[in-house]
C-alpha positions in Angstrom: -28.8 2.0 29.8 -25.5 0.1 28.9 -23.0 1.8 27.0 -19.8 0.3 24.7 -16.8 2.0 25.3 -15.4 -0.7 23.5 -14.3 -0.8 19.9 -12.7 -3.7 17.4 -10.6 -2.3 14.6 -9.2 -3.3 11.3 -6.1 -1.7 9.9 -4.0 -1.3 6.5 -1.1 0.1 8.4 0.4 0.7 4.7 3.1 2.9 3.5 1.7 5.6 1.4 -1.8 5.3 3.1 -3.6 3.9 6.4 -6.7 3.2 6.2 -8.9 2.0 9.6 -12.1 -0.3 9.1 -14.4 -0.4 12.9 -16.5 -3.8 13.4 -20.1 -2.8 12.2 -18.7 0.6 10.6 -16.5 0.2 8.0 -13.9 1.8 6.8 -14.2 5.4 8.6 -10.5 6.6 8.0 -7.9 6.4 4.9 -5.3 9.0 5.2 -1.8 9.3 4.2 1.0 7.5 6.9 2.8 10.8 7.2 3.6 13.0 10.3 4.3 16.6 10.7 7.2 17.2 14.0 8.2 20.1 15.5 12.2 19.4 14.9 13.6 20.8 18.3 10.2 19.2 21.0 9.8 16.1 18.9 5.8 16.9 19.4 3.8 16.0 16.6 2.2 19.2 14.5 -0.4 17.0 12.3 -1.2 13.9 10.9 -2.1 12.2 7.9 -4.2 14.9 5.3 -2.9 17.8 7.1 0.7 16.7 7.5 0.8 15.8 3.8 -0.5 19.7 3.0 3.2 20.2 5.0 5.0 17.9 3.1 7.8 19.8 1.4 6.7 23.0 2.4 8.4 23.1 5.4 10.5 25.3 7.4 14.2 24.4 9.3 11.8 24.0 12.2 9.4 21.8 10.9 9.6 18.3 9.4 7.7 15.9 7.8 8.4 11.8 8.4 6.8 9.1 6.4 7.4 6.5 9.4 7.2 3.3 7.4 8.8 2.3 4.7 9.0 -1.0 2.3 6.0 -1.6 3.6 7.4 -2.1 7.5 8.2 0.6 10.2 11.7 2.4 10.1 10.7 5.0 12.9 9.2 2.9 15.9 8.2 6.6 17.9 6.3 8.3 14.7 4.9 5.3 13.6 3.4 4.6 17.3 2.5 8.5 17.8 0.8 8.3 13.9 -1.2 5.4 14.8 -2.3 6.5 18.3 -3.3 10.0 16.6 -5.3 8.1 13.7 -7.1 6.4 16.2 -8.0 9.4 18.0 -9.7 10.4 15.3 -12.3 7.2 14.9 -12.7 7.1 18.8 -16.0 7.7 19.6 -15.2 9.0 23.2 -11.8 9.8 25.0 -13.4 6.7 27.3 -13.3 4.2 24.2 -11.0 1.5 24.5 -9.7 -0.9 21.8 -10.7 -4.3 22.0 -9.4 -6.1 19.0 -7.1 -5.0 16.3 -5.9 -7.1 13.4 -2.9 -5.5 11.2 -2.0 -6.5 8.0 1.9 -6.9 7.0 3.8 -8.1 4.2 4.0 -12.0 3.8 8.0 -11.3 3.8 8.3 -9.6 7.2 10.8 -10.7 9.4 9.7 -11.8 13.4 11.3 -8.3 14.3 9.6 -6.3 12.2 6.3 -8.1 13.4 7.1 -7.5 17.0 8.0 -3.5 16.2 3.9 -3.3 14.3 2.3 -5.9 17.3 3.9 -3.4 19.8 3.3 -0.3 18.4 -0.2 -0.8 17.8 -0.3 -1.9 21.6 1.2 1.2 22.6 -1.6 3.0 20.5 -4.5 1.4 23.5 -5.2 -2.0 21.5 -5.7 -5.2 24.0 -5.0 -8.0 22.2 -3.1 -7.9 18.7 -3.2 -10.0 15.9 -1.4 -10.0 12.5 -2.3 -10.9 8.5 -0.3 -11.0 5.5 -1.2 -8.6 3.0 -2.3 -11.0 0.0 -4.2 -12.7 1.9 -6.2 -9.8 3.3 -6.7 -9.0 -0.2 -8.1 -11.8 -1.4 -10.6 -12.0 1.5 -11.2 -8.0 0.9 -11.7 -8.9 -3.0 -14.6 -12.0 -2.6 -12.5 -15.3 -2.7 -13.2 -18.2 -1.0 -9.1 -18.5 0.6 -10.3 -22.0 2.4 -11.0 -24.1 -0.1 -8.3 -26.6 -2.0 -8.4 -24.1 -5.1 -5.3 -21.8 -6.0 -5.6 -18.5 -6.0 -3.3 -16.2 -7.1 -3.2 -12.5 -5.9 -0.8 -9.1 -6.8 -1.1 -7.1 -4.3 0.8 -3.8 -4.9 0.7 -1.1 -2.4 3.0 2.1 -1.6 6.5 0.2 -0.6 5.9 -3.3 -1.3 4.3 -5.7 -4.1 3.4 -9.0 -3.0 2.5 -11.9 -4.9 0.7 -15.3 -3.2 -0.6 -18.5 -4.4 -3.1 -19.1 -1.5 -5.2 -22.7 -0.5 -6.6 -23.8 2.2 -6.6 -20.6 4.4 -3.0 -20.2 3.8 -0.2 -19.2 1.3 1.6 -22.0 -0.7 3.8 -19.7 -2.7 4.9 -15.8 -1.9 7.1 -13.6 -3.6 7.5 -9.7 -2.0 9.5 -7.6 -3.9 10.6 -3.8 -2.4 9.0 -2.1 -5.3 5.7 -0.5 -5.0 3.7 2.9 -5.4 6.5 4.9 -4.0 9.6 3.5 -6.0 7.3 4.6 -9.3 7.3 7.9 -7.8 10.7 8.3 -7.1 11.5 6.8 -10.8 9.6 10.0 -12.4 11.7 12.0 -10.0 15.0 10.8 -11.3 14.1 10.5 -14.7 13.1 14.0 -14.8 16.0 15.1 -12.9 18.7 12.5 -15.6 16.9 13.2 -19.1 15.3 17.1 -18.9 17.2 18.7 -16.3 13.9 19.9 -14.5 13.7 19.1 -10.5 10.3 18.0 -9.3 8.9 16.9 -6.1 7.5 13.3 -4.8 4.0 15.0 -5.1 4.1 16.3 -8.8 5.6 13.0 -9.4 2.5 11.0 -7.7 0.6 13.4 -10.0 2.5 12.6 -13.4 2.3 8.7 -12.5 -1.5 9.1 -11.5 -2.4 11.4 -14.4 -0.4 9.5 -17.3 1.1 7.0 -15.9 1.0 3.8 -17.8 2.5 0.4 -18.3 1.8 0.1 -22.4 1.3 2.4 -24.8 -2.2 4.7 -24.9 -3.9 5.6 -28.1 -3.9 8.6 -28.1 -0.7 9.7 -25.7 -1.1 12.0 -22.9 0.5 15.3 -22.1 0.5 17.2 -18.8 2.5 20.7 -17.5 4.1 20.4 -14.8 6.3 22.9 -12.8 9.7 22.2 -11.0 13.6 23.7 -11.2 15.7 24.5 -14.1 18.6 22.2 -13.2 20.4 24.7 -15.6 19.0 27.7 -14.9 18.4 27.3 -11.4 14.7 29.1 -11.7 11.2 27.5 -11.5 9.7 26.4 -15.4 6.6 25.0 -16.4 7.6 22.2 -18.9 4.9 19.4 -21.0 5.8 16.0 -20.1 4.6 13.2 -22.3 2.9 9.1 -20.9 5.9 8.1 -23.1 8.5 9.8 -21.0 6.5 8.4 -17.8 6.5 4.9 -19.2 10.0 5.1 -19.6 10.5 6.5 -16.2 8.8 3.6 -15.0 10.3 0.9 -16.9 13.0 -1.0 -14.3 10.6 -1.4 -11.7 7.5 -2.8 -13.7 9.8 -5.0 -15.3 10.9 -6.2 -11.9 7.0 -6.6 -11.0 6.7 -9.0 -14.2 10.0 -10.9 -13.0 8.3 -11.2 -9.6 5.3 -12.5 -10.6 6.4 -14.9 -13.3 9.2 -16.4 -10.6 6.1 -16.8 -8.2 4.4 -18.9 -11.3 7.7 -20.9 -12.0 7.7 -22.3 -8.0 4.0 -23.1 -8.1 2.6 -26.9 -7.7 1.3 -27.9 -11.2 -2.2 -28.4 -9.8 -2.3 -25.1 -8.4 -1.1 -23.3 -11.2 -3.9 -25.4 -13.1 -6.6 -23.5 -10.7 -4.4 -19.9 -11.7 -4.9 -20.5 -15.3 -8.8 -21.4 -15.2 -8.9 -18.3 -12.7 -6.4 -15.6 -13.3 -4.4 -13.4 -11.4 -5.7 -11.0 -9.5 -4.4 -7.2 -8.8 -4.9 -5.4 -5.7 -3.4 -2.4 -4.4 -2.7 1.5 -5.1 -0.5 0.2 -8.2 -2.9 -2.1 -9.7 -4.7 1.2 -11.1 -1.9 2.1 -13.1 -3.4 2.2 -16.9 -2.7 -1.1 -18.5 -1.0 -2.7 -15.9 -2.7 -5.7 -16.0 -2.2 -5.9 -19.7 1.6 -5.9 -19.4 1.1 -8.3 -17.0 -1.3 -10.6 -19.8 1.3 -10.2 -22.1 4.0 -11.2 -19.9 2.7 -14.5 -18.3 0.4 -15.2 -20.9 -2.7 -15.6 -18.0 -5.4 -13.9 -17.3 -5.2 -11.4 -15.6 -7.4 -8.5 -13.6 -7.5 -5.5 -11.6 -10.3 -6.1 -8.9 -12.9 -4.0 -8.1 -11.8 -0.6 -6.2 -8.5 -1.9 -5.7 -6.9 0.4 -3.1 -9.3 -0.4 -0.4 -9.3 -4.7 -0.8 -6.6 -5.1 1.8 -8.1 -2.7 4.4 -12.0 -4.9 3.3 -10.3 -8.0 3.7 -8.7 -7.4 7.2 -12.5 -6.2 8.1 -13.8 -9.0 6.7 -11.4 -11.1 9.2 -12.2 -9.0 12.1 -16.3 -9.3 11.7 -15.8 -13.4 11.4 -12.9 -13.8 13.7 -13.9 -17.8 14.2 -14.0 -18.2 10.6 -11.1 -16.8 9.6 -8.8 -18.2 12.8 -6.4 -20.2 10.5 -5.5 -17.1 8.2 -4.1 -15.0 11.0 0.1 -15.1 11.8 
């Protein structure tokens, strides 16, 4: 009886959230890109689920590293020990070895910043590397046919990063990647909190707020939620009721810098292609997409159609599968 210690895996190496797709699997892991470190060894405490449990709960001995971060890796060592981890935990046996492994990055990454994710993810076991851009992935991961002479027009916005592509022919005509992403909105709620009510509240509460009543327009009827942080004044913990119109406020600056984005994208596309956009519509991918009435601001904006696919958070990490089950078909996509 032969057995395969070999395996060929798919990664969303993203920066709120990796998720890991296995040929013939599926997607078998999505866990937050965070580590837990013993400060004084350097040795890494947990990862992912558990290390986010840690995350500012920590002691002067402990600390907690989010190693990527606009949607690229800022700390080469975590990120490499994070992924190596991960993939410990899809192994089927210590003897499994990686075969294949196909990242997706942002369509603006430098040649740097691709050689720090081709050689990290070779550090983690895998034998040969190769690299997609994150629209693209998504618009594989969400159905579309990315080889034929039709424009398509994907917004895909993820934890540090939303990127915007006009894609043909297996490549991308027009890209736009803005540093703004799921991540920037949290930290947004933070500070707006923090300016406006004097009331200090952690990225977590804040990914909470955004998730809970976050919105781009306005609801009928509003939301409310209590949430507990500092007393700036005070000094002592409160439980305050926050309003979706304090949140869209909060959130105002950097979805108004996603509309900019996308319309600048439009502005620099080929008049044919941006035809093919307004037959089709624009497409939303990503953790941000599922903002409520994102895609509406958007509508308004542009004056397109425009729509959040279907399970939005997982198209990029489907798409990058997709690539890695049909590896001959989907040669001329790859970086």
């Amino acid at each position: 009886m032969l057995f395969n210690f070999s395996q060929d895996v798919a990664i969303d190496l993203g920066t709120a959230n990796t998720l890991i797709y296995i040929r013939g699997e599926g997607i078998v892991l999505n866990e937050p890109s965070i580590v837990a470190v013993e400060r004084s060894t350097h040795e890494v405490r947990e990862i992912g689920y558990e290390a986010l449990q840690m995350h500012e709960r920590t002691h002067q001995d402990l600390e907690t590293i989010w190693p990527l971060k606009d949607g690229v890796i800022a700390d080469f060592k975590v990120a490499e020990q994070m992924l190596r981890g991960m993939m410990q935990k899809v192994k089927k046996n210590w003897l499994t070895s990686i075969r294949n492994m196909v990242v997706c990055v942002p369509s603006g990454i430098t040649e740097v910043e691709k050689r720090a994710v081709r050689d990290s993810a070779e550090r983690a076991g895998a034998r040969k590397v190769r690299l997609i851009s994150e629209p693209m992935a998504a618009a594989v991961g969400i159905g579309l046919d990315v080889s034929e002479a039709v424009g398509n027009m994907v917004v895909d916005i993820g934890g540090g990063t939303t990127e915007i592509a006009v894609i043909a022919l297996s490549g991308i005509v027009i890209d736009e990647s803005i540093r703004v992403g799921g991540t920037e909105f949290d930290e947004a709620i933070v500070q707006y909190f923090k300016r406006n009510h004097n009331l200090l509240i952690g990225s977590r509460t804040a990914e909470r707020i955004k998730c809970e009543i976050g919105s781009a327009v306005e609801l009928d009827p509003e939301m409310e939620l209590s949430v507990k942080g500092r007393d700036l004044v005070g000094g002592i913990p409160k439980l305050r009721t926050v309003s979706s119109v304090n949140v869209r406020e909060a959130l105002r600056d950097q979805l108004d810098q996603i509309g900019t984005a996308v319309l600048q994208c439009l502005e620099r596309t080929p008049p044919e292609l941006g035809a093919d956009v307004l037959e089709r519509g624009i497409m939303l991918t990503g953790g941000g997409a599922m903002l409520k009435g994102l895609d509406e601001m958007l509508r308004n904006r542009v004056e397109l159609p425009v729509y959040v696919a279907e399970d939005p958070l997982t198209a990029v990490v489907r798409g990058t599968g997709n690539v890695l089950e049909n590896l001959e078909k989907y040669t001329r996509v790859l970086t």
